[in-house]
Every structure is written in structure tokens, then in C-alpha cells.
C-alpha positions in Angstrom: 0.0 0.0 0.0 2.6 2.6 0.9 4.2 2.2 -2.5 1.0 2.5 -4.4 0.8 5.9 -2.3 4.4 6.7 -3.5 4.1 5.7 -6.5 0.7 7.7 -7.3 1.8 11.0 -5.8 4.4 10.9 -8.3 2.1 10.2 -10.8 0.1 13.7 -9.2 3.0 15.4 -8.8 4.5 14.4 -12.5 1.1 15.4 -14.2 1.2 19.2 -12.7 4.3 19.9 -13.8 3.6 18.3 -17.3 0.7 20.7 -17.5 2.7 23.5 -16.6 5.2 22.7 -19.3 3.0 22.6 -22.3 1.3 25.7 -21.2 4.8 27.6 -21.4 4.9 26.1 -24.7 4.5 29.1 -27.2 2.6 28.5 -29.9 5.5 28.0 -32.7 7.0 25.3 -31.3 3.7 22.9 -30.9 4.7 21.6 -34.2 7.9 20.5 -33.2 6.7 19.4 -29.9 3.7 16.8 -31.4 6.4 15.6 -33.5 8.5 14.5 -30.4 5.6 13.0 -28.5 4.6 10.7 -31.4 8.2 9.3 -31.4 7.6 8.7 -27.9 4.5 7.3 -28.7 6.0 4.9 -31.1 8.3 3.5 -28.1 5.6 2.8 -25.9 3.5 1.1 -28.7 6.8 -1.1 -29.3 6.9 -2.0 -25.2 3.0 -2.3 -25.3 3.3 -4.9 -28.0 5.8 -6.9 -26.0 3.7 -6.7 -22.7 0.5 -7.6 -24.7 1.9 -10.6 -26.2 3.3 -11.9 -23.4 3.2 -15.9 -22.7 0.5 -17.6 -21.1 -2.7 -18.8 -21.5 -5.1 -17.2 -19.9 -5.1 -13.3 -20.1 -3.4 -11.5 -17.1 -2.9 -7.7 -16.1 -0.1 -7.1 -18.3 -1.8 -8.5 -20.8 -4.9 -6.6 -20.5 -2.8 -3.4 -19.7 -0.3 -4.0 -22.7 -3.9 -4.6 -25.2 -5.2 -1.0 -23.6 -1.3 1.1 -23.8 -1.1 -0.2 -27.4 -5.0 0.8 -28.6 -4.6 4.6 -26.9 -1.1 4.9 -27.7 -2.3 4.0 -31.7 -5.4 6.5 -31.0 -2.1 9.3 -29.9 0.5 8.6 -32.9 -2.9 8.7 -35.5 -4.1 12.1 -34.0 -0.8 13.8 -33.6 0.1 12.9 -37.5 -3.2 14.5 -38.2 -2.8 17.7 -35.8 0.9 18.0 -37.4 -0.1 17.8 -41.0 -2.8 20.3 -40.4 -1.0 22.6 -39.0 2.2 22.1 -41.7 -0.4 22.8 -44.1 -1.8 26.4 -42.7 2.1 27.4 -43.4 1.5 26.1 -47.3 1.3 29.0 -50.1 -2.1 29.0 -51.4 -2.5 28.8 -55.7 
């Protein structure tokens, strides 16, 4: 129990000061920044894959966890390609 408590007030604690970051962001460097975060993406799907097909026969927490970190970390790298292009586009010279 007391690491669950440790380990969630980090979790707290590590979510405030991501929020704090991205809102110092300015806007010019969002492009930049999605791009970064989809690479990270694309390393989690890679250890979410392993987790998910991990050995056994029956399905267990990792396995259930690794299935759920591989569908919303899919659901990120789609969206953030979309955000990305979008924006790359508003920068495009118009005909």
C-alpha cells in the first residue's frame, strides 16, 4: 500500500508539472513538440506490444494493460500525425 501511495503521488506530482510545461509552450514550437511526442508514442507502442503478447494462456494484467497502452497509444500517434499535418499545411502557399 505505501508504494501505491508513492508511487501515485508521483504520478500527481509528475502530471502538474507536465501541464505546466505545455502551457509555457509558445505556440510556434507545438509543431515540433507533437512531433517528439509521437516518437515517444511509437516507443511505448513497441513495449506495449511486448507486454500484450506476453506468454501464457489465460489473459493477465499485463496482458490486458499492454492490449489498452497499445490501442490509446495507436489512438495518440494517429491524431498527432493529423494535428501535425494540419498545421504544416496552414504554413502552405495558397494557388
Amino acid at each position: 500500500m505505501e508504494m501505491f501511495v508513492l508511487s501515485f503521488t508521483i504520478f500527481i506530482l509528475a502530471l502538474f508539472v507536465g501541464v505546466e510545461l505545455i502551457n509555457k509552450v509558445p505556440p510556434t514550437l507545438h509543431t515540433p513538440l507533437m512531433s517528439g511526442t509521437n516518437a515517444i508514442s511509437g516507443i511505448v507502442v513497441v513495449g506495449a506490444i511486448v507486454s500484450a503478447g506476453s506468454e501464457g494462456t489465460s489473459p493477465t494484467l499485463a496482458n490486458l494493460l499492454g492490449f489498452l497502452a497499445v490501442t490509446l497509444a495507436t489512438i495518440n500517434i494517429t491524431a498527432g500525425f493529423l494535428v501535425t499535418d494540419r498545421m504544416l499545411n496552414m504554413f502552405k502557399r495558397k494557388n
